[in-house]
N, C-alpha and C positions, 0 to 999 in steps of 0.2 A: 504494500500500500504506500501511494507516493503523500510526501510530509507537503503540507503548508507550506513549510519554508522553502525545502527546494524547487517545489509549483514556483513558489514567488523567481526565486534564484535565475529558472528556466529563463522566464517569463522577463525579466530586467534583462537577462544576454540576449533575450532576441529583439528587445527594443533597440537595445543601444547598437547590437548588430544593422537592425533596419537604419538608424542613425547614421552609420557609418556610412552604409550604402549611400544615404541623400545626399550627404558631405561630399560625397568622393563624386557624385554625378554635378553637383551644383555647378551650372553655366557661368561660363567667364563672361562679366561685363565687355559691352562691345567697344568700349573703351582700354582696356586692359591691353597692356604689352603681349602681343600673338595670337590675341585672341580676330578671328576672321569674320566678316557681315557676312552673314547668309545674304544668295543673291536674291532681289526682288521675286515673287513667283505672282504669273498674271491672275486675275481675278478667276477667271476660267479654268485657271493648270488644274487637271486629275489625275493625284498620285496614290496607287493603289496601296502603296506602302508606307503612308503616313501614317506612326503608331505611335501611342507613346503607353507606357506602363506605370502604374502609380500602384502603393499599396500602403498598409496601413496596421497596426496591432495595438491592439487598446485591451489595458486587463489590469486589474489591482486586487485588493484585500477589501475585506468586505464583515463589517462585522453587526449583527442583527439582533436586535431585541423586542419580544414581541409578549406581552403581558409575564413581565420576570422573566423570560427565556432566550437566552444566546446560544448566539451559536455566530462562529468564524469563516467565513470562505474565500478560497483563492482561486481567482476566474479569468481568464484565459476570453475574453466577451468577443473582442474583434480581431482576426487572421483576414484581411481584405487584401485581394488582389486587384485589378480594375483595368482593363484595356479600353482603353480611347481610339478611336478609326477614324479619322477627319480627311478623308480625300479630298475635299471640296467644301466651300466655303457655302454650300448649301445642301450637304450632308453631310453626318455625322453620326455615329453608332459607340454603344456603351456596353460592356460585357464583365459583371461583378461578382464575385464567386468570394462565399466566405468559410472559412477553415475549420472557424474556431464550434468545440464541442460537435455538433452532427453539421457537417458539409451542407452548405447550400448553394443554390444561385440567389442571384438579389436584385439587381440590373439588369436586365437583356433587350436592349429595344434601338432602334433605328427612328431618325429626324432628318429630313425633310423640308427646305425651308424655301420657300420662293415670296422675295419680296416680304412683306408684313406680317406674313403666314409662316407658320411650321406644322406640321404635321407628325406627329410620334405615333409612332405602333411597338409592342412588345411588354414588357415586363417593368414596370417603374411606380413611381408613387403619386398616386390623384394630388390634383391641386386643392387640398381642402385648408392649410394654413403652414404661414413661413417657419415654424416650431418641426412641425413634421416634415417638413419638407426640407430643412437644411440636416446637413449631414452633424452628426452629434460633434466631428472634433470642430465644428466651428460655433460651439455652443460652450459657454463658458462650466457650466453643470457638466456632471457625472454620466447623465440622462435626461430624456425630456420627463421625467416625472411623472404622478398620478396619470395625467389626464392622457397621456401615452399610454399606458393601460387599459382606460376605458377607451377612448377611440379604437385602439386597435384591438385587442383584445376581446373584448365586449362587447363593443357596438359595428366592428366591421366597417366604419366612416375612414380610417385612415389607414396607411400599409401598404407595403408594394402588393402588385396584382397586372394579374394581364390583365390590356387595353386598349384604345385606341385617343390619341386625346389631338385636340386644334388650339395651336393658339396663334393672337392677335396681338399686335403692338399699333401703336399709334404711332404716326410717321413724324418725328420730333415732337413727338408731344411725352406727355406723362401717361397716359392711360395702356391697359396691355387687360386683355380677358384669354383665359385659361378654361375651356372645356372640353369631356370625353369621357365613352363610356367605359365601364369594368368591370369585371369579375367579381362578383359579389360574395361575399364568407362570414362563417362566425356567427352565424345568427339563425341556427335549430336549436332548439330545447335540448336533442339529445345529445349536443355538444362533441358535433362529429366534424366541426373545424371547416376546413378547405374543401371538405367533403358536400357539405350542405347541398353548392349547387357548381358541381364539377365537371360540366356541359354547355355552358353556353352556346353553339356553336348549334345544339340541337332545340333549346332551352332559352328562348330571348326572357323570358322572366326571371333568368338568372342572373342579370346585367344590372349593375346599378349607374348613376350618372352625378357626376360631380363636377362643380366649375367654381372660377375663381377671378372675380373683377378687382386691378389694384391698383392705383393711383402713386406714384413714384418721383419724388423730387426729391435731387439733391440726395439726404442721406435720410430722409424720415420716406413712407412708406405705408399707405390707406390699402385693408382690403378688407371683400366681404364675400363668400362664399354661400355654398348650398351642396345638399348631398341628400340624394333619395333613393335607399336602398328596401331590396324585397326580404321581406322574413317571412319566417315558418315557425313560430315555437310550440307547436303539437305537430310533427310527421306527420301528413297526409289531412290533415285539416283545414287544407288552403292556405296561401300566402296571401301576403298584404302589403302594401308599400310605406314605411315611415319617414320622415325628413329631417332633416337637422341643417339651421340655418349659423355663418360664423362673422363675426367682423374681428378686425384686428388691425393693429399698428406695430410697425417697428420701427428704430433707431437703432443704427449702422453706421461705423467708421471701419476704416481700414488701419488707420494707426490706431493712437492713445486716446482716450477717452470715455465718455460713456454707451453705454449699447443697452438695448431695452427690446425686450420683445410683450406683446400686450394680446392677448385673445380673451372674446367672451362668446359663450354658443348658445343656443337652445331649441333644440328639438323634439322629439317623438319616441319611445321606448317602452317594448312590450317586459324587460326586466324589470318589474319594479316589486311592490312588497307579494303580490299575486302573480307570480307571472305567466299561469296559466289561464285567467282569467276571461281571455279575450279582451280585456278593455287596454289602451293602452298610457303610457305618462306621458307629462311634459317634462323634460329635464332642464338643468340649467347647471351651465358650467364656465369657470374662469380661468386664468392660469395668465404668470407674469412670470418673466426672469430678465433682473438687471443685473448690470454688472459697471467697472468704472478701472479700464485698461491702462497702466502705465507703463510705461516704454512702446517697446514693439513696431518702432520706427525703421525704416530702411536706415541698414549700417551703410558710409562710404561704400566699403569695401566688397558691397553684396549681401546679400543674406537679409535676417531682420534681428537686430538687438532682443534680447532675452526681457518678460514684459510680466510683471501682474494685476492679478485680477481679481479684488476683492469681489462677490457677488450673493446677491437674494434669490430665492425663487419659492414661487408658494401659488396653491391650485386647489379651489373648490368645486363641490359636485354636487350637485343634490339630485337624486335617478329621480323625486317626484316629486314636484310642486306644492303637490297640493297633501302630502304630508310631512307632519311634523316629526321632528328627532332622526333627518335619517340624512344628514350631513355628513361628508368626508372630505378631509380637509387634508391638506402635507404644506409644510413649511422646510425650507434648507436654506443652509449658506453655505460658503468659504471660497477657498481661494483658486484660481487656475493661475499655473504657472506655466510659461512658453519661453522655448532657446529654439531660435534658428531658425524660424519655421517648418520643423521638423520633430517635434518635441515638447510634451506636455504633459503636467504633472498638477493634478487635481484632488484637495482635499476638503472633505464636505461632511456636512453631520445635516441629517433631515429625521423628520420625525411628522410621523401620519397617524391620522386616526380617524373611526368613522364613529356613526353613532346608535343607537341601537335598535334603530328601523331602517339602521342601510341594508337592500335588499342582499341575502345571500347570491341572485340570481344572477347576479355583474359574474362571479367567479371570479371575486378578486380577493379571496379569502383562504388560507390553507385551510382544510380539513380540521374540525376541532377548534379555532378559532374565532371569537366570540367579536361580531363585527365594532363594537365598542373598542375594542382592545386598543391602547395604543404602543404605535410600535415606534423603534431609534433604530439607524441606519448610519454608523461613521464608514465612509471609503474612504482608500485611497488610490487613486487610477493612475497609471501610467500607461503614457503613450509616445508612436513613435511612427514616422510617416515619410514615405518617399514619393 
């Protein structure tokens, strides 16, 4: 049986290993003594061998306390490989495979872009908010937290999934609209996953649609979304279609500064304290995480100076409006810390708790588990990216 410690041990050589890797590939400025400009390529050139390869390892310690009970774990979360295909300055394809605990795919899909327009087909993640939709190392937290749980987990609104999606930009303007249809999941009673509705193709009721309108100056960032997916929670009882509506704001810099992500939703849900009942909830849910960057500036010499990040993040749920005590809430902080643009070291203590009419039905409760419970959560993650 392999120790904690040495999991950890592995787990830092292959960071620092990946570290090494970035280091040693990092491009000479075009200024730099022997370093060569790449010649001009016309707008038109297609080259079939434009690749580039990126990858990523994200994994720490993890220690959990849940009504007086701990317990320690050392997790191995992200082994990410990523191939990029850019022939052409109006196609582009993505291919993401992950290592870490049971092998997956995670990305697979091909864009398309003529003029204002693009066009994606394959395996990617709906446009339903900037939270789920940016990749975790560009997020100052451990994780996107609670409400990543219940969107994806629970309610099947967010998560990669095959698709087909269009989107729109405005021609020097601000405005850009994101919609397309997908694979719908997660959402039988008898909690048979990706299973539910594993046919589209035969099955257009197994498709759900989700879009995303957003409004873009400068570094601040307006949107508002929708998503209406089919359930079943009795097998063979007929489906039905629920919605879930979102707006949101962000604040973005690429140096130092502060950064702020803002989402509120509310939709339709047949989980609530009966969730066999036929009738369904209104939910309502929020979730924030700031944060306030120092350093992290282009160095002279290349690279980006080593930067921290104190940071908040905190997210409520309520599965039913219309009753009372059945609140789940999570609160965290602490610090991200960055060297090189390759390299990131994050430690955080969160603490969650629901209340004692939050529905068992979410499945976001281990077995035995009394949803009142509250639970502590200390990480610390390391990561490492080429």
């Amino acid at each position: 049986m392999t120790r904690p410690g040495s999991r950890l041990a592995g787990l830092i050589a292959a960071a620092l290993s990946v570290a090494g890797v970035a280091a040693a590939q990092e491009p000479r400025q075009a200024d730099e003594p022997g370093a060569t400009r790449p010649a001009p390529r016309p707008d038109d050139a297609f080259e079939w061998t434009r690749l580039e390869l990126r990858g990523r390892a994200l994994g720490g310690v993890f220690r959990e306390t849940t009504d007086g009970v701990s317990r320690t774990d050392v997790d191995a979360e992200n082994l990410r490989l990523e191939l990029r295909w850019r022939p052409a300055r109006w196609l582009r394809g993505v291919l993401e495979a992950d290592a870490a605990d049971d092998p997956r795919l995670k990305d697979a899909f091909l864009a398309v872009r003529a003029g204002r327009y693009e066009v994606r087909a394959g395996q990617f993640k709906p446009p339903i908010s900037p939270v789920q939709m940016a990749s975790r190392w560009d997020l100052p937290s451990v994780d996107r937290g609670l409400l990543d749980d219940v969107l994806v987990e629970a309610f099947g609104v967010a998560g990669r999934r095959a698709g087909v999606q269009l989107r729109w930009n405005q021609r020097k303007g601000p405005l850009s609209a994101t919609a397309g249809v997908f694979r719908a999941s997660n959402l039988r009673g008898d909690r048979i996953g990706d299973e539910s509705f594993d046919n589209p193709a035969k099955d257009w009721e197994a498709l759900k649609a989700t879009g995303r309108l957003a409004y873009s100056k400068k570094r601040l960032e307006l949107g508002a979304a929708f998503d209406v997916r089919p359930v079943e929670p009795v097998p063979g009882e007929g489906r039905r279609r629920l919605w879930t509506g979102a707006v949101d704001a962000t604040w973005s810099r690429k140096d130092g500064g502060p950064r702020a992500w803002a989402e509120a939703y509310v939709g339709r849900s047949w989980q609530d304290a009966d969730a066999f009942d036929g009738r369904d909830a209104t939910f309502l849910a929020g979730r924030a995480i700031a944060g306030w960057r120092f350093g992290g500036r282009e160095a002279p010499s290349g690279g980006l100076r080593g930067s921290a990040e104190p940071f908040l993040s905190g997210s409520l749920f309520d599965p039913d409006a219309s009753v009372r005590a059945d609140l789940l809430w999570e609160l965290g902080g602490g610090i991200h810390l960055g060297a090189l643009g390759h390299l990131r070291l994050t430690l955080e203590a969160r603490r969650r708790a629901g209340s004692r009419n939050t529905p068992l039905s979410l499945g976001l409760f281990a077995a035995g588990t009394r949803p009142d419970a509250p639970g502590t959560r200390l990480a610390a993650q390391l990561g490492a990216a080429f």
